[in-house]
C-alpha positions in Angstrom: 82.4 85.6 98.0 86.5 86.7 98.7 88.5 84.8 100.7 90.3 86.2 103.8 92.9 88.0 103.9 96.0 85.7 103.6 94.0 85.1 100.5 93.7 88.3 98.6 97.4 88.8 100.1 98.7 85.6 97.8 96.7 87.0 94.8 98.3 90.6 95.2 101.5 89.4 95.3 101.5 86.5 92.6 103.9 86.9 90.0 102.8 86.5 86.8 104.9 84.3 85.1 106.8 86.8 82.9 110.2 88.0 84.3 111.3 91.3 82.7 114.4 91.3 80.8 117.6 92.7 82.4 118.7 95.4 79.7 114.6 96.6 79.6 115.4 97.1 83.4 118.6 98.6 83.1 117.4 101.4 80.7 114.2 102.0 82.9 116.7 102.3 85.8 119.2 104.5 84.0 116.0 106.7 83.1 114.5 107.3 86.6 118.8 107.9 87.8 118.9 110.9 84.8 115.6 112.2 85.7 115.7 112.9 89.2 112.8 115.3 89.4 110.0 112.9 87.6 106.1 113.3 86.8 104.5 109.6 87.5 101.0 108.8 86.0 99.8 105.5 86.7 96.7 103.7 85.2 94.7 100.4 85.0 97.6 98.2 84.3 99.0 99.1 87.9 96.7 97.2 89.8 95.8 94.4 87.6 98.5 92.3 89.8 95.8 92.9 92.9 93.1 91.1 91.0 91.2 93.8 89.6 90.6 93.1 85.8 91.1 96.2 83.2 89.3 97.8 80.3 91.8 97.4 77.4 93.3 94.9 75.8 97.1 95.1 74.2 95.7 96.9 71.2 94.5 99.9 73.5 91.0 98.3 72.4 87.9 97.8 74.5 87.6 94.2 76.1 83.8 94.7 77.0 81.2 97.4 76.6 82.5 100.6 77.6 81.4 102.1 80.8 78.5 103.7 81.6 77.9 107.6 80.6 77.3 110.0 83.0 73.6 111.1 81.3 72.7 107.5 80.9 73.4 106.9 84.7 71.4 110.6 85.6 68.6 110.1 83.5 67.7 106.3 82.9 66.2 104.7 85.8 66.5 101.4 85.0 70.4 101.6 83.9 71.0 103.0 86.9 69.5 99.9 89.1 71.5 98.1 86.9 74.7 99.8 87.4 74.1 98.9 91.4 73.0 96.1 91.0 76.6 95.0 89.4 77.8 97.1 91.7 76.9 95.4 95.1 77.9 91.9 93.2 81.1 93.2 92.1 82.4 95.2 95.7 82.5 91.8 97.2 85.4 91.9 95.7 86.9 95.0 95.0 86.3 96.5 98.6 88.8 93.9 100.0 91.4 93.8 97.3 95.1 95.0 98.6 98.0 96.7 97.1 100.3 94.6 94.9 104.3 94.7 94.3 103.2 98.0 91.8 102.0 99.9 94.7 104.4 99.1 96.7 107.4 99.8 94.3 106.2 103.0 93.6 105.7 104.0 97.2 110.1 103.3 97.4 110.3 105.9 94.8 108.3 108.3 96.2 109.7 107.7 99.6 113.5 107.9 98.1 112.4 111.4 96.5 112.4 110.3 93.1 109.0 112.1 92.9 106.9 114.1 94.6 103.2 114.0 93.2 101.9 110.4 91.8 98.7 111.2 89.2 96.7 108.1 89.0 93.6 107.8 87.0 92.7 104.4 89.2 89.8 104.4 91.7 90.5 101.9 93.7 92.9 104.1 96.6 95.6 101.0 96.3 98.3 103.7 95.9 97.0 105.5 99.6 96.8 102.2 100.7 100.2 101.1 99.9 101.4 104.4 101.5 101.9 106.8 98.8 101.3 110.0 99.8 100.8 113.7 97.8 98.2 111.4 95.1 95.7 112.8 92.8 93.4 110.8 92.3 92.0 112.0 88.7 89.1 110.2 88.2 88.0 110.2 92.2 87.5 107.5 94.6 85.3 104.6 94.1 85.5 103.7 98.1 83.0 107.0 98.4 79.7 107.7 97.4 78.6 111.0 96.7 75.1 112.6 97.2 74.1 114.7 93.7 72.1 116.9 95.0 73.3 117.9 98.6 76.9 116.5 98.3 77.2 114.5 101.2 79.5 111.7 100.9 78.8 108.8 102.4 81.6 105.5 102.8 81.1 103.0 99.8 80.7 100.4 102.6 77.7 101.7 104.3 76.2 102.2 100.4 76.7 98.6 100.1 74.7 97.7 103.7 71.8 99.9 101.9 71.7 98.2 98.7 71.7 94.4 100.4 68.9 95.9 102.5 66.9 96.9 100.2 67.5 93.8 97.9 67.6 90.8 100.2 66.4 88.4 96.4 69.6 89.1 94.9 72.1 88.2 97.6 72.6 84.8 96.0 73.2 86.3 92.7 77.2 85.7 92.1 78.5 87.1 88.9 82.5 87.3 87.0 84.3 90.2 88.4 84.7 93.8 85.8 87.1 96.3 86.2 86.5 99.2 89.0 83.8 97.1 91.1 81.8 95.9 88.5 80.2 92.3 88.1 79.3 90.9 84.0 75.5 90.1 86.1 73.6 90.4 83.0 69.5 88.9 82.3 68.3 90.2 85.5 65.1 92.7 85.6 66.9 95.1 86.6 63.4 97.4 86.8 63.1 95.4 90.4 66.3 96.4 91.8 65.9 99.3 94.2 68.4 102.3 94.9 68.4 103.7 98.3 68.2 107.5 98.1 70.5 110.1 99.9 69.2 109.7 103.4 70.2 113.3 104.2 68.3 114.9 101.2 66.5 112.4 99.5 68.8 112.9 96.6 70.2 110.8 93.8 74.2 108.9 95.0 76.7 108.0 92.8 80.0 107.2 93.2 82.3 109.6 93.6 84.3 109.1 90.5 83.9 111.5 87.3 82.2 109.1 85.0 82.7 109.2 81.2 81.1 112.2 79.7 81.9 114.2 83.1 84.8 116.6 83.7 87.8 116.1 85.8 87.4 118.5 88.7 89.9 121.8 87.5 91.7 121.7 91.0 92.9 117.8 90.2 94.1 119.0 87.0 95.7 121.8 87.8 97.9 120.3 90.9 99.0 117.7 88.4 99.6 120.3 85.8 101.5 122.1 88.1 103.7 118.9 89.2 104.2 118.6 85.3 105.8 122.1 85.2 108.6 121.3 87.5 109.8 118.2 86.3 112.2 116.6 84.8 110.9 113.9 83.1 107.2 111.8 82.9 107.4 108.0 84.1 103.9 106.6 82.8 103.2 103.0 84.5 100.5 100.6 83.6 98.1 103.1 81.2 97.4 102.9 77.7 96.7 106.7 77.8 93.4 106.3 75.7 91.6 108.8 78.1 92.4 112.5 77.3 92.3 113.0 81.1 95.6 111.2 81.3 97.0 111.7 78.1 96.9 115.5 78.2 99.8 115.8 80.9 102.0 113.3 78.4 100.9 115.4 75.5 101.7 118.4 77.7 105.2 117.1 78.1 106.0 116.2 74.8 104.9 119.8 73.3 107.6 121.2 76.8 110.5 118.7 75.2 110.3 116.4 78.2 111.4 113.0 78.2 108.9 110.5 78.3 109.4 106.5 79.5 106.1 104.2 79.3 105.8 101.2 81.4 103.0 99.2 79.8 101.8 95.9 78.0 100.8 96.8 74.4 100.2 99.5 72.6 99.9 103.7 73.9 97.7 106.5 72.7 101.6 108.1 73.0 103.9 105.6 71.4 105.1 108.2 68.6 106.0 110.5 71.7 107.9 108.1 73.7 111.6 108.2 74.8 111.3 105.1 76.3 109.1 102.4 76.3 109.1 98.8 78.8 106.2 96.3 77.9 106.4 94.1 81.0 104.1 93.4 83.8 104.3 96.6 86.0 104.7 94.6 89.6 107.5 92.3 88.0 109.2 95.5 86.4 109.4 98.2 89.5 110.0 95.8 91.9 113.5 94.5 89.8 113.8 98.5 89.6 114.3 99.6 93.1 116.4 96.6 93.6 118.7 98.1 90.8 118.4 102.2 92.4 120.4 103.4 95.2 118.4 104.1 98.5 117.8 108.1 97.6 117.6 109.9 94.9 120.3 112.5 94.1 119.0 115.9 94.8 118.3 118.4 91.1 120.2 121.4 91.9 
């Protein structure tokens, strides 16, 4: 089980032990100061720092089994009690986790006008949470639960009240956390694990994140590719842009001419496109940034 508060609090704000290096700093500083009018995306790598474990490794490679596919989680029973059944092991954790130095840093730039829209493909609502306001949230929200038939949306909270209801054997099951609320619970029979229905409808709940093989609703994309039109310059933090729904807007920018800076351990689906790349822990890196930046940006004309 996660420890209180003061607990999680230490883990979100423990440095890592890497220290980013002043002149990496300096140009990431000199690039937000010239680009006054930026396009921030953020990914995985942004909230790493608050405990919750990623998908990729430095290579942009899987570190586990790829997540599960929309269809597969529609149409097989049985991989869908799995997927909740790792899911009510692995919110124990990730409902409590808390915004780390990331968040926060980014929140300063926002708040200084540095930016207007942030575009994060996370689901975990740490950038709302830290304060950020005006986000997309690409890929949804995985604090909400979605009915697939009625649409009804339910908290992720109560969802988990249901599921521990319904499955009172499998409360002592403990398992290694997995990125976005999932739990490595693995030779279980899963065939015995029961999913409450929608209690409005009767209807099938998911969570209400787009899932791989799903699309990214058009009005997300086209806020964000509207943001994109009016900027100056794209500021990607903590993403190794291996998703299309992330990469396009970079792509996007590169085809426009627009300067691009990377914030990221390892290596980027967009490294030939970059004008600027930092590979340093993101919460060590932004918060050594807005020491470095005045207090607001200057204003484009």
């Amino acid at each position: 089980m996660p420890g209180d508060v003061s607990d999680r609090e230490t883990q979100a704000t423990a440095n890592t032990g890497t220290t980013p290096t002043g002149g990496e700093v300096q140009a990431l500083r000199d690039f937000v100061v010239d680009h006054p009018r930026l396009f921030v995306l953020t990914g995985a790598g942004c909230s790493t720092g608050s405990g919750i474990p990623d998908y990729r490794d430095n290579e942009g490679a899987w570190k586990r089994r790829p997540p599960i596919q929309y269809r597969t989680f529609m149409d097989d029973t049985v991989a869908r009690a799995r997927y909740w059944a790792r899911g009510m092991i692995g919110w124990r954790m990730f409902g409590g986790v808390l915004p780390n130095a990331a968040h926060r840093a980014l929140t300063t730039l926002q708040q200084q006008g540095r930016f207007e829209l942030l575009v994060t493909q996370n689901v975990d609502g740490l950038h709302e949470a830290a304060g950020s306001r005006d986000v997309v949230d690409l890929h949804g929200r995985m604090d909400r639960v979605i009915c697939t038939q009625c649409g009804h949306l339910f908290p992720r909270q109560q969802m988990q009240e249901w599921l521990e209801s319904a499955n009172p054997g499998w409360l002592h099951l403990h398992a290694a956390d997995a990125p976005d609320g999932d739990a490595d619970l693995e030779g279980e029979d899963f065939a015995q694990f029961q999913v409450p229905p929608c209690p409005v409808c009767g209807g099938l709940l998911k969570p209400d994140v787009v899932f791989f093989g799903e699309t990214v609703p058009r009005d997300r994309v086209d806020r964000a590719s509207a943001a994109l039109a009016v900027c100056g310059g794209v500021l990607v933090v903590g993403s190794s842009l291996m998703v299309y729904s992330g990469y396009r807007f970079v792509a996007a920018a590169a085809r426009a001419g627009l300067p691009i800076a990377v914030l990221n351990l390892g290596k980027t689906r967009a490294d030939p496109l970059l004008t600027l790349k930092v590979e340093q822990p993101c919460a060590e890196a932004l918060e050594e940034l807005v020491a470095r930046l005045p207090d607001q940006a200057d204003r484009p004309a």
